[in-house]
C-alpha positions as a printed NumPy array, in Angstrom:
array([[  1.049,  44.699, -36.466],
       [ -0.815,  41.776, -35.525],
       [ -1.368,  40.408, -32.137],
       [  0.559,  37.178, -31.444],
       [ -2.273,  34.469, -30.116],
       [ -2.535,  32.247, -27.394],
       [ -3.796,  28.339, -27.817],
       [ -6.15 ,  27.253, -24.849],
       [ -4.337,  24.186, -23.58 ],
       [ -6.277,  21.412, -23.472],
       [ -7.57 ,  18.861, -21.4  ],
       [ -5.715,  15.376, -22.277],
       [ -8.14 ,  12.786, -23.291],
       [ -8.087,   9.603, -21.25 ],
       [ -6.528,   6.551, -22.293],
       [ -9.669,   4.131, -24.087],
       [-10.475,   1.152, -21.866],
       [ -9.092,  -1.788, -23.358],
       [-11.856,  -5.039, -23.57 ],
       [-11.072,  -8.474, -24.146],
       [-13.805, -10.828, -25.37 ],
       [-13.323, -14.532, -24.791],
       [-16.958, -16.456, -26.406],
       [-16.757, -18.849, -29.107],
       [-19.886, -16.966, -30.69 ],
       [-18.745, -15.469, -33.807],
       [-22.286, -13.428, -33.932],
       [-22.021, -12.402, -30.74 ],
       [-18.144, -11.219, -30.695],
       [-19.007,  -8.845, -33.592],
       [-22.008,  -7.459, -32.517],
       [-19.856,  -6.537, -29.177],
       [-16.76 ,  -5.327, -31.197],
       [-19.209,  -2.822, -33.058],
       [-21.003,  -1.885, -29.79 ],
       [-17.879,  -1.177, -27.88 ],
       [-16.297,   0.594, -30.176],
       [-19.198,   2.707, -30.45 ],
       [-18.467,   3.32 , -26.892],
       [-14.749,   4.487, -27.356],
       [-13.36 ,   0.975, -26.45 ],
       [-10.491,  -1.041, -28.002],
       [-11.597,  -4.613, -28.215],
       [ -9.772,  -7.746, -29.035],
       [-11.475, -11.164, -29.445],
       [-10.301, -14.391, -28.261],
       [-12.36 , -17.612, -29.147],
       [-10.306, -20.198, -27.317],
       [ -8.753, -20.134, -23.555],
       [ -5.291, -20.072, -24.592],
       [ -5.953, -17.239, -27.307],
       [ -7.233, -15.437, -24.419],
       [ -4.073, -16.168, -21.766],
       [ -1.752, -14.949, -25.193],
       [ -3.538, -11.335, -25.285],
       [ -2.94 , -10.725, -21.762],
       [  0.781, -11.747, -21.927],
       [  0.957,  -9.137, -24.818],
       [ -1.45 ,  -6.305, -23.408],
       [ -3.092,  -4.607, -20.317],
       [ -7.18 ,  -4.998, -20.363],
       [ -9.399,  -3.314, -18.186],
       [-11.991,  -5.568, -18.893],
       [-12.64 ,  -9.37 , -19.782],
       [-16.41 , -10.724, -20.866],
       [-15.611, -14.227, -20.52 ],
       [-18.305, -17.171, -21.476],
       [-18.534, -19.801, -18.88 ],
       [-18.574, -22.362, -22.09 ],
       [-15.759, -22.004, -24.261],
       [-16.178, -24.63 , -26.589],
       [-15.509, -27.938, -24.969],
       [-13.974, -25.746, -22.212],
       [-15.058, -24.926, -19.007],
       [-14.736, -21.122, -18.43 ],
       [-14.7  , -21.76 , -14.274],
       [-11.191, -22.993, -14.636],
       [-10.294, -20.364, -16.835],
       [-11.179, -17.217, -14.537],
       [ -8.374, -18.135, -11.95 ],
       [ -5.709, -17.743, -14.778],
       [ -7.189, -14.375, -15.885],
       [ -6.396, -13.234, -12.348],
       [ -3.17 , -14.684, -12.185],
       [ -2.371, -13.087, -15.828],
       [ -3.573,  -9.403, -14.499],
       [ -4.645,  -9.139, -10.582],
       [ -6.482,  -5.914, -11.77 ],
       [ -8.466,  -7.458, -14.462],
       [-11.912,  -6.826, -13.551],
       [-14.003,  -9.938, -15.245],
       [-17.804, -10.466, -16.57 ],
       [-19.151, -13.793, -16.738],
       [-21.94 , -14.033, -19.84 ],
       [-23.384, -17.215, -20.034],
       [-26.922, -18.663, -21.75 ],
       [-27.286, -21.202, -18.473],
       [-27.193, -18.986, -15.599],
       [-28.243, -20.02 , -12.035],
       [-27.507, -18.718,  -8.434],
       [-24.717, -21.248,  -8.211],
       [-22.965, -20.664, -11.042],
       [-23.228, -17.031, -10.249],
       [-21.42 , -17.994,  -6.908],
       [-18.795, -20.121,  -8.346],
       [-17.687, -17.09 , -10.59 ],
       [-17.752, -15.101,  -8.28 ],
       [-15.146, -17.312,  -6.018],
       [-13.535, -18.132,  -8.918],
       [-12.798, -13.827,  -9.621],
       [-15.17 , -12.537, -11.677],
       [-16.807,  -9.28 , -10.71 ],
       [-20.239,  -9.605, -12.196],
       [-22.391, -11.838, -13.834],
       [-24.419, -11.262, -16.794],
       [-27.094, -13.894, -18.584],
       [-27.389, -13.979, -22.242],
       [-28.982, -12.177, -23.612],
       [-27.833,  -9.411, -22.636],
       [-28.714,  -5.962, -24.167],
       [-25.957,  -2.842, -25.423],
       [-27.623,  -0.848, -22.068],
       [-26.396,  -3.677, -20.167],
       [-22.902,  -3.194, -21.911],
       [-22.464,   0.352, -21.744],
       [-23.777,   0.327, -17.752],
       [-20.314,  -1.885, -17.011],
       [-18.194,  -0.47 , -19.312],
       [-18.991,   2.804, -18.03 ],
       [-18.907,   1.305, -14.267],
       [-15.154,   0.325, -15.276],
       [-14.479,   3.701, -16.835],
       [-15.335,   5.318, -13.021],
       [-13.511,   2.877, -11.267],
       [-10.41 ,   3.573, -13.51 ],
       [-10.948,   7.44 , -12.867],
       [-11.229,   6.595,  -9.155],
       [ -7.868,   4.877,  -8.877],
       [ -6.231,   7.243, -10.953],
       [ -7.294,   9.767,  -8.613],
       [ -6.428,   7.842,  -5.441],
       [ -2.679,   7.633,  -7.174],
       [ -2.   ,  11.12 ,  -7.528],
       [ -3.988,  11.835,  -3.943],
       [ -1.546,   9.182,  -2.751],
       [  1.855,  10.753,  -4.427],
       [  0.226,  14.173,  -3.317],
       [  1.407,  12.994,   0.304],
       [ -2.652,  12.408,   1.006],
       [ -2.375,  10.379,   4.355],
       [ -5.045,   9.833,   7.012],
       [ -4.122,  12.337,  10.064],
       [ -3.907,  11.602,  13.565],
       [ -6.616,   9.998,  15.399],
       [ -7.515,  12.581,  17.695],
       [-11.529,  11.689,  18.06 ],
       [-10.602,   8.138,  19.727],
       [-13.02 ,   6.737,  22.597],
       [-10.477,   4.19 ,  23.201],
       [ -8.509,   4.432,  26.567],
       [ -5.035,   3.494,  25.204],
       [ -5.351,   5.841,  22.201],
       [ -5.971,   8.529,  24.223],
       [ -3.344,   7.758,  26.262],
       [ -0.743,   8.025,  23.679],
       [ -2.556,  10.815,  22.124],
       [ -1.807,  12.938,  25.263],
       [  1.654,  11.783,  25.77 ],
       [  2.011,  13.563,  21.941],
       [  0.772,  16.54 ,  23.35 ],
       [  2.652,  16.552,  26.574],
       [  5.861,  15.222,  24.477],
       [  5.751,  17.57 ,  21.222],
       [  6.781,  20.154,  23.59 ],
       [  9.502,  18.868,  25.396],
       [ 12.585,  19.103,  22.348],
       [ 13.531,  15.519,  23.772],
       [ 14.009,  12.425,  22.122],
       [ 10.559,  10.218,  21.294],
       [ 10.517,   6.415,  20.962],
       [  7.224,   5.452,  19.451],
       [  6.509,   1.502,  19.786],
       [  3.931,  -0.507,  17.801],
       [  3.009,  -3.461,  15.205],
       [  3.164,  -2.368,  11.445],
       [  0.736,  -0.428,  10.336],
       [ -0.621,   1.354,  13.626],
       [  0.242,   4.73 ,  12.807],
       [  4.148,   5.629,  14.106],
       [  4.934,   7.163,  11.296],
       [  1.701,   9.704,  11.686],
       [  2.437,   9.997,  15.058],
       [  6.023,  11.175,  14.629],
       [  4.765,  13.533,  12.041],
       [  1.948,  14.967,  15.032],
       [  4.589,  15.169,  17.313],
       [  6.903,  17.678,  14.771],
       [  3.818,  19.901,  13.616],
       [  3.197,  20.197,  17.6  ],
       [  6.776,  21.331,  18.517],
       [  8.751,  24.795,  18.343],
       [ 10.921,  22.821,  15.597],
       [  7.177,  23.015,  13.257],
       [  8.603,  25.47 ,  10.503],
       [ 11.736,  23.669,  10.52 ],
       [ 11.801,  19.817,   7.946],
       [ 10.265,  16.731,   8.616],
       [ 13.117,  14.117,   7.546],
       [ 12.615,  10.049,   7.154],
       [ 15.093,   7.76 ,   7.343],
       [ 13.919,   4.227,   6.899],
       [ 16.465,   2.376,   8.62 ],
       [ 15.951,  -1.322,   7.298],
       [ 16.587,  -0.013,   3.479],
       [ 20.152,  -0.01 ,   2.743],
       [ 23.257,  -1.555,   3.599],
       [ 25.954,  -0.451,   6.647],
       [ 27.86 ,   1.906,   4.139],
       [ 24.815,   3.65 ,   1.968],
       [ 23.249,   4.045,   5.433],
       [ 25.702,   6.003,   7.074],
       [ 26.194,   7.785,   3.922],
       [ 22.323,   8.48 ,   4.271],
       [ 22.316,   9.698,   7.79 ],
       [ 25.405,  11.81 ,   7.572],
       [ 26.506,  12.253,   4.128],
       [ 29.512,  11.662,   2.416],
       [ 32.016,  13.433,   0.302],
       [ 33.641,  12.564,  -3.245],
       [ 35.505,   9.041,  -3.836],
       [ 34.367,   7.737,  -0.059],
       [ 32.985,   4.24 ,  -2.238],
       [ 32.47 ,   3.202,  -5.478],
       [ 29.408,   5.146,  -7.026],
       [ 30.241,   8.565,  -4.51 ],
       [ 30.674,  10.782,  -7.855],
       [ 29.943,  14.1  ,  -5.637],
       [ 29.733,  15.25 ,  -2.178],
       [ 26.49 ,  14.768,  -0.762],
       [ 24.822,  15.996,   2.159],
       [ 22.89 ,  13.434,   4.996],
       [ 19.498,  13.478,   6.332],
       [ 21.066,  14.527,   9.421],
       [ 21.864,  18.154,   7.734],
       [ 18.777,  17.936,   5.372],
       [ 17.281,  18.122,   8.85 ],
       [ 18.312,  21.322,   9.953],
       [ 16.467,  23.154,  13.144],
       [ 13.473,  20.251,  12.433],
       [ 12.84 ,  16.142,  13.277],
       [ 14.377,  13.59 ,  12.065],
       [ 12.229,  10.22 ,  12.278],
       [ 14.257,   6.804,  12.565],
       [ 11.392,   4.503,  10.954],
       [ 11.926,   0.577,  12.492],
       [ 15.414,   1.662,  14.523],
       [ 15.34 ,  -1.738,  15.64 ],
       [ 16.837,  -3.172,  12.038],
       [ 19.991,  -1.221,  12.658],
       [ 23.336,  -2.589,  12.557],
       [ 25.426,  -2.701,  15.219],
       [ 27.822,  -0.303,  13.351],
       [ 25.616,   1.825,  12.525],
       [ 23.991,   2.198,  15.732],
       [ 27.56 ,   3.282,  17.407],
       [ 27.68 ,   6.23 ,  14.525],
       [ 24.213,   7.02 ,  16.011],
       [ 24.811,   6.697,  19.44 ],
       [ 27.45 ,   9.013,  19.167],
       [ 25.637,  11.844,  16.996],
       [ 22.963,  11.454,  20.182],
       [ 25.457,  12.184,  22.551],
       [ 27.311,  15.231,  21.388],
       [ 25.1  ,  16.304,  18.074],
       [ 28.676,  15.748,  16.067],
       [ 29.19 ,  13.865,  12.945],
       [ 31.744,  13.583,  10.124],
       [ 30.565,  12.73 ,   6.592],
       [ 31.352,   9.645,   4.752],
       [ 34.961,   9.66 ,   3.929],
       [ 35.595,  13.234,   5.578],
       [ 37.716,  14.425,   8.565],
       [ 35.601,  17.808,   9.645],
       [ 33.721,  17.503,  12.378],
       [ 30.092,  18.705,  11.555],
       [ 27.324,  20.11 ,  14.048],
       [ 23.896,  19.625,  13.896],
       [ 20.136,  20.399,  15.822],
       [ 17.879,  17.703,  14.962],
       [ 14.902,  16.534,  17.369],
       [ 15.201,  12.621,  17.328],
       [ 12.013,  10.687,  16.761],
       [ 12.419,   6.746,  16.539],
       [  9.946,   4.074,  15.815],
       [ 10.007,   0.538,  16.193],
       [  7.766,  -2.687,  15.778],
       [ 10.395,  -4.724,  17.731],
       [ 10.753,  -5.737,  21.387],
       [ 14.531,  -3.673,  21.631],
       [ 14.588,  -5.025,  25.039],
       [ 14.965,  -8.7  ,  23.851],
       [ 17.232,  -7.787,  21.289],
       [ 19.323,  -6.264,  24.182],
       [ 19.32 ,  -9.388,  25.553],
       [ 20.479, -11.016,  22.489],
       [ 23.057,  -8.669,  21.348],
       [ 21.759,  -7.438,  18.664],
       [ 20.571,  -3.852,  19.967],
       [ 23.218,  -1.718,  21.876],
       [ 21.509,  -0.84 ,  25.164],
       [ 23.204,   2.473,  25.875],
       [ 21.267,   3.457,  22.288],
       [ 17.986,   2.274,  23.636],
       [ 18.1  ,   4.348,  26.737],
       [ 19.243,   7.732,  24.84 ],
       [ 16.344,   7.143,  22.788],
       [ 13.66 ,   6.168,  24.808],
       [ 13.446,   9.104,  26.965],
       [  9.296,   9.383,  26.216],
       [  7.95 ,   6.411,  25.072],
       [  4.735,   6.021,  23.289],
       [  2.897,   2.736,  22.753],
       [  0.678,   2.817,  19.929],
       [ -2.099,  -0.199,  20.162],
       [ -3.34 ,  -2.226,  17.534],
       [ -6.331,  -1.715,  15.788],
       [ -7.897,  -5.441,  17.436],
       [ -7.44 ,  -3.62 ,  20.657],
       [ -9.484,  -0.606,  19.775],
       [-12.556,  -1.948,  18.389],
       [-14.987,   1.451,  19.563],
       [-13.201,   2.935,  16.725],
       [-13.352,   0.795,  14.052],
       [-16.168,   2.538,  12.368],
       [-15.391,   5.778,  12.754],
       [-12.26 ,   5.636,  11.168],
       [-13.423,   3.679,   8.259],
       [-16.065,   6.463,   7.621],
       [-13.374,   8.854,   7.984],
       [-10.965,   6.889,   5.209],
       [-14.066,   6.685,   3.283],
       [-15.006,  10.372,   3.396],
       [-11.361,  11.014,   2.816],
       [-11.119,   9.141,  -0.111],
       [-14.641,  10.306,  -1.491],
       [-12.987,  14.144,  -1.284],
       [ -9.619,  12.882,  -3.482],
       [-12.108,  11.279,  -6.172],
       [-15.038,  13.46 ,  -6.537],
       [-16.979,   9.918,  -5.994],
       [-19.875,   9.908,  -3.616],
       [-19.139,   9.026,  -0.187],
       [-19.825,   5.307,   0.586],
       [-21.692,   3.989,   3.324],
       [-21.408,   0.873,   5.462],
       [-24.453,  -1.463,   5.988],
       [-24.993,  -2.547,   9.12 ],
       [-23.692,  -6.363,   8.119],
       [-20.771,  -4.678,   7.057],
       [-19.905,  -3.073,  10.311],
       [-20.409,  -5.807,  12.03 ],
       [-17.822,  -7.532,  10.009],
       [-15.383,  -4.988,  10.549],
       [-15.807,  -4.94 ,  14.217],
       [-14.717,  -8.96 ,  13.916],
       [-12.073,  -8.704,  12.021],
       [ -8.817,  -8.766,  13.814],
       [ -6.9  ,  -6.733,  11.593],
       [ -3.493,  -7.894,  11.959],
       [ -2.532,  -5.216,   9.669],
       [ -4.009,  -2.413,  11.45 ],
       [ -5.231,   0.609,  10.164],
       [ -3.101,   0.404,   7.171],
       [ -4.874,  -2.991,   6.218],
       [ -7.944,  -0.946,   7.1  ],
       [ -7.069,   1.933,   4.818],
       [ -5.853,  -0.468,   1.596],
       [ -9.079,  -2.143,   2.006],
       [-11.871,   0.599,   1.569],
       [ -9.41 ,   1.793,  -0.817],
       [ -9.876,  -1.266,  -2.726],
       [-13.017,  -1.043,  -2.591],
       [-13.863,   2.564,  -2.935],
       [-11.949,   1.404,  -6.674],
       [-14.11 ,  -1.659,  -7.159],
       [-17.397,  -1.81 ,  -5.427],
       [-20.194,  -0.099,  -7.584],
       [-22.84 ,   0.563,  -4.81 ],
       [-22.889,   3.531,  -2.869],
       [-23.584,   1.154,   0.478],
       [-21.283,  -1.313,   1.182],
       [-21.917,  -4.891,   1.496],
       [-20.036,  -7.478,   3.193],
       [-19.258,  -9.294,  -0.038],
       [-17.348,  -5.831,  -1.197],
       [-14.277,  -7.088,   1.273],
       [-11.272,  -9.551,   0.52 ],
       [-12.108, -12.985,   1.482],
       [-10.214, -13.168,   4.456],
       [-12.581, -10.707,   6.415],
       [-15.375, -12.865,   5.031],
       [-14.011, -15.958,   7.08 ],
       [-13.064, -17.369,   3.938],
       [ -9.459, -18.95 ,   3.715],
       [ -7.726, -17.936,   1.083],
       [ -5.953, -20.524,  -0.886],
       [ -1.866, -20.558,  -0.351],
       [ -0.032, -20.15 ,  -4.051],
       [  0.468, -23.539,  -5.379],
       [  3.93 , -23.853,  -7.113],
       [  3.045, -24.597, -10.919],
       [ -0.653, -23.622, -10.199],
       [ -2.342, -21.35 , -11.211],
       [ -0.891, -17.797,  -9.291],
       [  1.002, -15.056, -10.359],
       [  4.779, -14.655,  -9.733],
       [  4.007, -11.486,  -7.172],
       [  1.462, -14.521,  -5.212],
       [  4.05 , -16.706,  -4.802],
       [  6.629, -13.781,  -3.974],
       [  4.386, -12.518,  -1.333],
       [  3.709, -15.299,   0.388],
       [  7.648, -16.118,   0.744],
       [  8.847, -12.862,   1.489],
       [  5.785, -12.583,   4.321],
       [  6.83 , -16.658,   6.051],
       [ 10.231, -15.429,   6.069],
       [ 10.096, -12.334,   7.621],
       [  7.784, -14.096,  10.109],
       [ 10.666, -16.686,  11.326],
       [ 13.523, -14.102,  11.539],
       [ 14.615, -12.491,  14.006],
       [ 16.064,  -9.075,  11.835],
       [ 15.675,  -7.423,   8.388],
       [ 19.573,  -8.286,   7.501],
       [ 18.576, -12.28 ,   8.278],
       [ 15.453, -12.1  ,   5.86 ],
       [ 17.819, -10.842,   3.231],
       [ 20.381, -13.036,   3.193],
       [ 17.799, -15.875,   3.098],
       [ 15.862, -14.021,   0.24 ],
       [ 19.177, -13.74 ,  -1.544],
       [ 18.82 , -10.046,  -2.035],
       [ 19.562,  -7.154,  -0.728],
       [ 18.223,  -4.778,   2.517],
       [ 17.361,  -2.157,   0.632],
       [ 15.358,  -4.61 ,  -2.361],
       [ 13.855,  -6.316,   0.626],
       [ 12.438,  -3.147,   1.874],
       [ 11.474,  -1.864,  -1.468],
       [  9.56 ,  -5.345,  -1.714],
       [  7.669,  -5.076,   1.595],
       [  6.637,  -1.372,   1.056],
       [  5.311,  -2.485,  -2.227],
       [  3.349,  -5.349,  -0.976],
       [  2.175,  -4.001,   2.037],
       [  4.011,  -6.176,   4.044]])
């Protein structure tokens, strides 16, 4: 009788970086296409601009070498359309007539190194294998990222209004009251309404999200409190609510403030006598749920204007905690970048990065109107990108440098998601709620939301 065997599973090789060589040197282009290959690289060629701006309609690259003379054209102009084609295209400049200036340009222009001709096959590998880290590294960050990785409470703060709110968390995760946590975007609510369930009697019970701004008056209330079978068009089953999902635990209201009025009487309601009734249903359901609500709106105003019922306002702000931007809390700037840093060092197995002194000065400037989570994308960014262990200030986006950055020119040369930003962004500025953006975008609440999460808005 023989024994059945096992197979080892094994590891799944990693996808092979994909190059894209734009030079008009025959010689050259070969002797790169053998060279990379040899390194486990799939290379195309382009000789001409437009051969090149054709490949990356067709296919993803990791990496362009891109001559800065193309023939009769000039390889400057090009780079900015290489961006626009793929905003993660990292980009080599060769060229035979290098100079600081040039280097500069190219540099401006979106290239992320510079290399003089000749250049040798160590030279090569060095970057392709510099790419090949930086690939691993945001793979990694990904799956740390859909892992739930998240930066935890700042509980090491020096500054006074931090620690402020951090004691009101203490003093309020044990009092099974409702929380109303203010702040701009990105300060941290959403942690703090996560510190303020692990800290209560209700820690063993869920943690449940509802982001308010995301659907429509109908799906919404079907989120909160369910529905049953046939209550609209698409309600194929009965279906339970966040409300019930969050059983004996919290349930966080992320940006209340974008409520309808409709829905904000359902929720008024469930506040007052911890009732509900499903979508569509008759029987009167029961629930225990701690409310936590968070808001980057002033509700007062928009009690003022109608648009925010003030009976809500006052069952839910029975603690209040003001989180404060990150301009107002300079004295920890650096700490929590070395944190993020160190954090995102452990999810990569990378080295953790250090700041130069120039560099925390810049960082102490900047006003950060996105807060820590314009903080965090940014050494994320660059814990992807920059390949020194010590951080320069040239490693951040332009705007911390001071430099403006241009605004998308319609029929120039920037991407679709550019030009999308930048609209979505001016007109969520000039409205006064998430339902007014939408019906100016022409979309959707819930695709609006979608949108902003995606682009950090």
């Amino acid at each position: 009788m023989t024994t059945p065997t096992v197979s080892a599973q094994t590891e799944t090789a990693p996808t092979p970086l994909r190059i894209l060589v734009i030079d008009d040197d025959r010689q050259l282009c070969a002797r790169m296409a053998i060279d990379l290959k040899g390194m486990g690289c799939q290379t195309d060629i382009a000789a001409a601009p437009e051969a090149a701006l054709a490949y990356l309609r067709d296919h993803v690259y990791d990496l362009a070498f891109c001559d800065l003379r193309i023939a009769e054209h000039d390889g400057l102009t090009l780079l900015p359309r290489l961006v626009a084609a793929n905003p993660n295209l990292q980009i080599v400049v060769i060229t035979a007539f290098a100079s600081y200036e040039t280097a500069v340009q190219a540099m401006k222009a979106g290239a992320s190194n510079y290399m003089p001709k000749p250049f040798t096959q160590l030279q090569v590998r060095e970057l392709v294998a510099h790419v090949r880290e930086s690939r691993r590294i945001a793979s990694n960050l990904a799956a740390f990222e859909r892992g739930g990785g998240r930066l935890e409470i700042d509980t090491s703060s020096s500054s006074p209004a931090m620690r402020a709110a951090l004691e009101m968390v203490g003093r309020a995760a044990l009092a099974d009251i409702p929380v109303l946590l203010r702040g701009e975007n990105g300060t941290g609510k959403s942690m703090f309404a996560q510190a303020l369930h692990q800290r209560s009697e209700r820690a063993k019970g869920p943690f449940v999200t509802v982001n308010c701004p995301a659907l429509a008056d109908e799906l919404m209330t079907s989120d909160l409190f369910g529905h049953v079978k046939g209550a609209f068009t698409g309600a194929v089953a009965d279906q339970r609510g966040k409300v019930e999902a969050a059983e004996g635990g919290t349930l966080f209201l992320d940006e209340l403030g974008d409520l309808s009025q409709a829905v904000q009487a359902k929720l008024l309601r469930f506040l007052q006598e911890q009732r509900y009734e499903r979508l569509g249903d008759t029987r009167t359901r029961q629930a225990d749920v701690r409310i936590v609500a968070a808001t980057n709106r002033n509700l007062e105003t928009s009690v003022t204007e109608g648009r925010f019922r003030e009976d809500l306002l006052y069952r839910l702000n029975v603690v209040e905690i003001t989180l404060p931007p990150l301009r107002d809390r300079k004295e920890d700037i650096i700490l929590l970048a070395m944190k993020l840093l160190a954090g995102f060092a452990a999810a990569t197995g990378a080295p953790v990065r250090e700041l130069s002194p120039a560099a925390r000065d810049l960082l102490v400037a900047y006003a950060w109107p996105g807060n820590v989570r314009e903080l965090r994308n940014e050494l994320q960014r660059i814990t992807v990108l920059w390949p020194s262990r010590t951080i320069e200030p040239e490693a951040f986006s332009p705007r911390l440098r001071g430099q403006a950055e241009p605004a998308p020119n319609l029929g120039g040369n920037c991407s679709l998601d550019v030009i999308e930003t930048e609209h979505i962004r001016k007109v969520l500025a000039r409205t006064d709620t998430f339902d007014e953006a939408a019906r100016i975008l022409g979309i959707e609440p819930s695709t609006l939301w979608r949108k902003r999460q995606r682009l950090g808005l």
